[in-house]
TIZA-828626 format. One record per residue (C-alpha): y, x, z. Coordinates in steps of 0.02 Angstrom, whole numbers, plus 50000, padded with zeros to 5 digits. Example, Ala and Ser with C-alpha at 12.3 -4.5 7.8 and 13.67 -1.06 7.14 Angstrom:
BEGIN
497755061550390 499475068450357 
This chain:
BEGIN
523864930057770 523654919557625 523734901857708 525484902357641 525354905157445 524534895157298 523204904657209 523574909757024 521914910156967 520024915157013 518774927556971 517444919456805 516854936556760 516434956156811 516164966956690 515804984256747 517564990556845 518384975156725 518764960256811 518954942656710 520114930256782 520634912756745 522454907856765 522724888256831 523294876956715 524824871956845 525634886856798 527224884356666 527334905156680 526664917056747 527924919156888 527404913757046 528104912357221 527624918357401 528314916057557 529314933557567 529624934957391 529174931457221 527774941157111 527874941656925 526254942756804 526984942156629 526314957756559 524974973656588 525334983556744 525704972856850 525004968157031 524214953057112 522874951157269 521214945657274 520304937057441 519354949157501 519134941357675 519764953457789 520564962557670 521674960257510 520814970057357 522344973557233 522094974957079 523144977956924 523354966656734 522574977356585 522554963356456 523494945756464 522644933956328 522144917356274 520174912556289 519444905956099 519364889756037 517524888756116 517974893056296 519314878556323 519024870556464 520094855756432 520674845056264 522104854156198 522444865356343 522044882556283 521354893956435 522224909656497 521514925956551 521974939756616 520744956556635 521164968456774 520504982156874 520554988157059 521614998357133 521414998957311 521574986157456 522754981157606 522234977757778 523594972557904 523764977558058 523634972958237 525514969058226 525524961458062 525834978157964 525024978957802 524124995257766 523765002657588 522125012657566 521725020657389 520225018157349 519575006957222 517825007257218 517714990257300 517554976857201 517714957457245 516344942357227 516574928857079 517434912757108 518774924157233 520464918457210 521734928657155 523524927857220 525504936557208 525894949057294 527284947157435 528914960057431 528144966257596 526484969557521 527174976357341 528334988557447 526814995157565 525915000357393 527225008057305 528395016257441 527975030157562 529075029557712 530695043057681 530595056657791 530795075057769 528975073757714 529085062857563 530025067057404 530965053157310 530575051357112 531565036757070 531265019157079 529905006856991 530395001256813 530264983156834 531374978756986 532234993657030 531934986957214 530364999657268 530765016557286 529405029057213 529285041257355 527695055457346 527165065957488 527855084457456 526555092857509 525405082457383 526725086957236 526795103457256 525295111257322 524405104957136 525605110056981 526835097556928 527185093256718 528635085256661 528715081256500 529645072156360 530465074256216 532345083556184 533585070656271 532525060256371 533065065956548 531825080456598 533155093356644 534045080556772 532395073756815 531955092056869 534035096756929 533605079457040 532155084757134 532785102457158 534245093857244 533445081757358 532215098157412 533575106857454 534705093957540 533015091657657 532375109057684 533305123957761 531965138757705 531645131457554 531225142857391 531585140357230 531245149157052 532185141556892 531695148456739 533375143256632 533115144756460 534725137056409 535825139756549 536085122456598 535685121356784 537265130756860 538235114956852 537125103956956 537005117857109 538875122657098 540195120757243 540075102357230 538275101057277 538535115357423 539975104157503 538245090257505 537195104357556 538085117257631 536615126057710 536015128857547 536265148657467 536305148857281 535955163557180 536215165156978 535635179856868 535955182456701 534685192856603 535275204456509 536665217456489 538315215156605 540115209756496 541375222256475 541995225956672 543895212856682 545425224156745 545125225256932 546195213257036 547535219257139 546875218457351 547025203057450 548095204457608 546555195657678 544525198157659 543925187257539 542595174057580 540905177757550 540665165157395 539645153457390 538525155957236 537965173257194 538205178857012 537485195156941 536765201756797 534865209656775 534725224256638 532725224756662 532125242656654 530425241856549 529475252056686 529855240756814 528775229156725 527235238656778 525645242756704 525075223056682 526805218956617 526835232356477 525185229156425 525525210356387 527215218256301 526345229756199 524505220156156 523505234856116 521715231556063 520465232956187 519285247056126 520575261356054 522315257356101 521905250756272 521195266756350 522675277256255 524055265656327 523215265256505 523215283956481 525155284256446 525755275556591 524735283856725 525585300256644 527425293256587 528105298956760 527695317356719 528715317656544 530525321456505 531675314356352 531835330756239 533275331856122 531935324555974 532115308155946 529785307155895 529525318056051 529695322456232 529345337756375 527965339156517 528835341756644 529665357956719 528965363256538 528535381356508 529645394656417 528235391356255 529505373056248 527895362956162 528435343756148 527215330656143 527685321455982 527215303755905 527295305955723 525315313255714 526285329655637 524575342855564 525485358055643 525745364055800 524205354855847 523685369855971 525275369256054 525205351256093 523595353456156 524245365656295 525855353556315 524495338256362 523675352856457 525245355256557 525625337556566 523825335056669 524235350556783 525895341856830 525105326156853 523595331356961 525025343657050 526185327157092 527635336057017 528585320556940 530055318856842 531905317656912 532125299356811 531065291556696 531015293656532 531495281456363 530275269556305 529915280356166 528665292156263 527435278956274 527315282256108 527275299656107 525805301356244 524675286956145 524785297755996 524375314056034 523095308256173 522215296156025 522085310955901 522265327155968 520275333055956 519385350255965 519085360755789 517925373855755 519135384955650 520675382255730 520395378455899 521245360155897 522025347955764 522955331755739 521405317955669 522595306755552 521035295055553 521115292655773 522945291555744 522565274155642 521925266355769 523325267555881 524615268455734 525095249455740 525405250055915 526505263555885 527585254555764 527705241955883 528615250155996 529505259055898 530045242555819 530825236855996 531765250856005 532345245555844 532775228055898 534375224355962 534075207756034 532715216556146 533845229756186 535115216556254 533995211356387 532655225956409 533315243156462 532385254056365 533195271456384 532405275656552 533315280756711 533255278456892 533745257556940 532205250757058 531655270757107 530945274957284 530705292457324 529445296257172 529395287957003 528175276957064 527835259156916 527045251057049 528815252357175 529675250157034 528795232856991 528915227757185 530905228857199 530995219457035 529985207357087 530765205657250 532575204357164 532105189257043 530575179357137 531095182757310 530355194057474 528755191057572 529635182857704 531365170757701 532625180157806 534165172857858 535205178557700 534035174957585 534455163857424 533635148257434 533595144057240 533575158257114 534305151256926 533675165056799 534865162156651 533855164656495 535145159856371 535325177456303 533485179156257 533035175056084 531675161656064 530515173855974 530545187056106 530365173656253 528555176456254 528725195756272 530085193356417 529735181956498 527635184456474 527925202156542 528865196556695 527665183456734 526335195556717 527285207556850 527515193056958 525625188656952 525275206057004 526305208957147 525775191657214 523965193257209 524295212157282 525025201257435 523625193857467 523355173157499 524745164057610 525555181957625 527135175357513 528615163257573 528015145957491 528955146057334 529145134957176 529225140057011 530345130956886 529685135356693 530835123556585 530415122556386 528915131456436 528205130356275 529345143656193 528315156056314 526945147456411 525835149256235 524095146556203 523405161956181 523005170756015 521235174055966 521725189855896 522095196356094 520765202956186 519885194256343 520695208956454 522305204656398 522175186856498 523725178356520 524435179056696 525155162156686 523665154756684 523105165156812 524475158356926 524215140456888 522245140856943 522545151057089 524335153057134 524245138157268 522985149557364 524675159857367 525825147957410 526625145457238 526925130257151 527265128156961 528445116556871 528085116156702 529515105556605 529245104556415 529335094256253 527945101756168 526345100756281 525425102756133 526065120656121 525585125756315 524275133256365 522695120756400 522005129756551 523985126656627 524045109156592 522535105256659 522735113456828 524395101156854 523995087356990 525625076956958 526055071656780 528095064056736 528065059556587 529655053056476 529515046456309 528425057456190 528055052255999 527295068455936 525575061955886 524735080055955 525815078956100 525215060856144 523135067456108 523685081556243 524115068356363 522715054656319 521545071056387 522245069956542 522445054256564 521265041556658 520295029256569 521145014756677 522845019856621 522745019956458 523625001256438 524985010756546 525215028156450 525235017156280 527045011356292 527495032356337 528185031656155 529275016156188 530125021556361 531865022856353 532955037056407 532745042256597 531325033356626 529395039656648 527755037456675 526985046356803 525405048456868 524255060156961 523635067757136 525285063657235 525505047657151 524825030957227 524655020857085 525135028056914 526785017156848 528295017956753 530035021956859 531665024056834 532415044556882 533755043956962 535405054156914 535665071256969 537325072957070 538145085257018 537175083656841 536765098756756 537605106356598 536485094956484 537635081256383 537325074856198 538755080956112 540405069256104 540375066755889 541685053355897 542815060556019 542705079855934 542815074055737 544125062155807 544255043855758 545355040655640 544745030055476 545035035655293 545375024355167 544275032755042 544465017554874 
């Protein structure tokens, strides 16, 4: 197999995993020829052969250099070098099929020749055959002749990061590989968290005529528009339409008990046991016509409130209104609709510092009532907060109720509506875009975190491999996928992270698209198997990366700060050889354009002297 090619050099020195080579002095370039094709070595990365008898041993070029004045072999002929490492090797087959095996622990003998790398042999190492299996990334930087192809299975089950700075391609990177999932697979699930609302546009009735099998669902979160005049009746049943619009008001109970924890961040040792306290009893209250208090239910002629403003009378009567409250509790007599947001307030308060007294049988302790004070305001500063308001339904009611006020039923239908069922029927969507664009960047962590934390719940309530696969788009993660505060408590662990160490034991698979990694969460980052990254020139983004990087790609992951737009560097699990490529365009392309200067401010020129 290598009868027909001239060697390029041969093996003077091994260093460890390093491998010292010197290049002929016949060569004018680097560029040499083989019988199938031609091989360039110009520059680090790149990919040559070495004998390795029955086997080729590939390696790759770290450093391309000239030896020093003392190591010249001949009178003014300075030497080249090259230093490489291994990569894996090729054995050919039976029927002359070259075969590409991973592993790199071999190393060859000095004085072995090294030699190019035939088209055949290049496109055996860097292409996995197509099939419904494989998922395309794009195509390898240099020629644009290889295509990049990963198994899917590999890419998903680990965690995937894409990342890169504003404008370099991640959101049609992501829109891209969405597409070609869908095209191939009829049961397919997908998540898209879409902070920006850019993603409609690349899954619109364009892309269904390409994928018609494909059912597309789009929520907005937040409050519905103004209802538009009702159309006068078609002679004819409409169509069903082909993308499914609707908007998600999301009650705050449905967020459950994990949910409004991580919404609320009480400390662990007083405001923890008085919030746990108010949600296993906020289906037994009723909104009162006091804005600081609310009813036990079916409330006694006496009409004691349960208040949240730590008032020093009517202590004794709020005693026997908590008293009441447990009796209706422990009697399973709950409410007819839930109440506002505000009694979480109201049962923290008077549960934290309601306490016995000698004299007058019970009293209000202002000092208990500190403890839990700040939690208090916090709440009541969300009710305040009209940006919340917009997208969290705080004032109670009945949306996602069974036949009880039950949180936990409650958190299961809301979970079911935006992350999907336990099973993919028929009619189910097959990609989910959750439009985001209406929550505020500094409430994204306490929507979105909330949500998540739901989600985690009623998935690990499941059970393992009890949930249709599904993948999880998080784009600009950092805005929510945080590192978490020292100031929060250890039981107050972040169910994101939580899902990215376990949640392939649950058939979920994250994709975490951002320009700041230096913002996410560590324990996320690390649990991703496949990394794509575009260009990135943030100094504590690029130390995020060099952490996760491999020592033998660091000549590789150095030019990450030079890469032009669309193309990455990826690397990883599902990857065979870490490498630059070239994405290829999403068609249609989502909502996500630099803005047209010239053609907006127009172009005429003013003749200012």
């Amino acid at each position: 197999m290598l009868n027909s090619r001239s060697h390029i050099g041969y093996i003077v020195e091994i260093r460890g995993n390093t491998i010292l080579i010197n290049l002929e002095h016949t060569l004018k370039s680097y560029v040499t020829s083989g019988v199938d094709g031609v091989t360039e070595i110009s520059q680090p990365g790149d990919l040559f052969a070495i004998d390795g008898g029955s086997e080729l041993i590939i390696s790759r070029v770290e450093e391309i250099f000239y030896a020093e004045p003392k190591a010249i072999e001949k009178a003014n002929k300075p030497l080249r070098q090259l230093s490489a490492s291994t990569i894996g090797r090729i054995a050919y087959t039976v029927d002359g099929r070259p075969e590409f095996n991973h592993q790199s622990w071999k190393l060859p003998t000095l004085g072995s020749k090294a030699y190019p790398l035939t088209n055949n042999e290049l496109n055996c190492i860097l292409t996995k055959k197509d099939s419904f299996e494989t998922l395309k990334l794009g195509v390898d930087a240099k020629t644009e002749q290889f295509s990049i192809n990963v198994s899917l299975n590999d890419f998903l089950a680990r965690h995937v990061a894409i990342l890169g700075s504003t404008g370099q391609g991640k959101t049609n990177f992501v829109a891209q590989l969405v597409q070609e999932i869908l095209i191939k697979s009829l049961t397919a699930r997908i998540v898209i968290f879409d902070v920006n609302g850019e993603y409609s546009g690349a899954f619109n009735d364009k892309f269904l005529k390409i994928s018609p099998h494909t059912k597309v669902k789009v929520t907005h979160l937040g409050q519905a528009p103004a209802a538009a005049p009702a159309a006068a009746p078609a002679a004819a049943p409409a169509a069903a339409p082909a993308v499914t619009t609707e908007y998600l008001h999301i009650p705050y109970y449905a967020l459950g008990r994990a949910g409004l924890i991580k919404l609320l961040m009480p400390s662990e040792k007083t405001q923890l046991p008085a919030l746990r306290y108010a949600l296993e009893h906020l289906p037994f209250v009723e909104n009162s016509d006091e804005k600081e208090a609310v009813w036990p239910v079916n409330r006694t002629n006496d009409g004691h409130k349960i208040r949240s403003d730590c008032s020093m009378s009517n202590a004794v009567e709020a005693q026997r209104a908590m008293q009441r409250l447990d009796d209706a509790k422990n009697a399973n007599e709950y409410a007819d609709e839930w109440p506002s947001i505000n009694a979480i307030s109201c049962l923290v308060a008077e549960w934290a510092s309601l306490e016995a007294d000698s004299k007058v049988g019970w009293k209000r302790s202002a000092f208990n009532y500190s403890n839990v004070q700040p939690m208090i305001a916090r709440i009541h500063s969300l009710i305040a907060d009209s940006a919340f308001k917009e997208v969290i339904d705080i004032t109670g009611g009945t949306l996602f109720m069974g036949p009880t006020l039950s949180m936990k039923a409650a958190t299961q239908q809301l979970v079911e509506r935006v992350f999907g069922t336990k099973t993919q029927e028929d009619d189910h969507w097959n990609i989910h875009i959750v439009d985001l664009s209406k929550v505020s960047t500094d409430l994204m962590p306490y929507v979105i975190g909330p949500l998540l934390e739901a989600y985690s719940d009623e998935l690990f309530a499941r059970g393992p491999g009890k949930t249709h696969p599904t993948m999880l788009v998080l784009e600009e993660a950092h805005h929510y996928l945080r590192q978490q505060s020292l100031t929060e408590g250890s039981f107050n662990s972040l169910a994101y992270e939580r899902l990215a160490k376990e949640g392939r034991k649950f058939n979920l698979s994250l994709f975490v698209s951002t320009q700041r990694p230096s913002e996410l969460s560590p324990s996320v980052l690390s649990q991703c198997g496949t990394w794509c990254v575009l260009r990135l020139t943030n100094e504590n983004d690029l130390k995020t990366l060099r952490a996760a990087t491999d020592s033998n790609e660091r000549v590789s992951f150095a030019r990450v700060s030079s890469l032009m737009r669309g193309y990455a560097f990826v690397f990883g699990s599902s990857i065979r050889i870490p490498q630059i490529i070239k994405t290829t365009k999403a068609e249609p392309e989502p909502d996500s354009k630099d803005a047209a200067f010239t053609k907006s401010w127009g172009n005429e020129i003013v003749d200012l002297v």
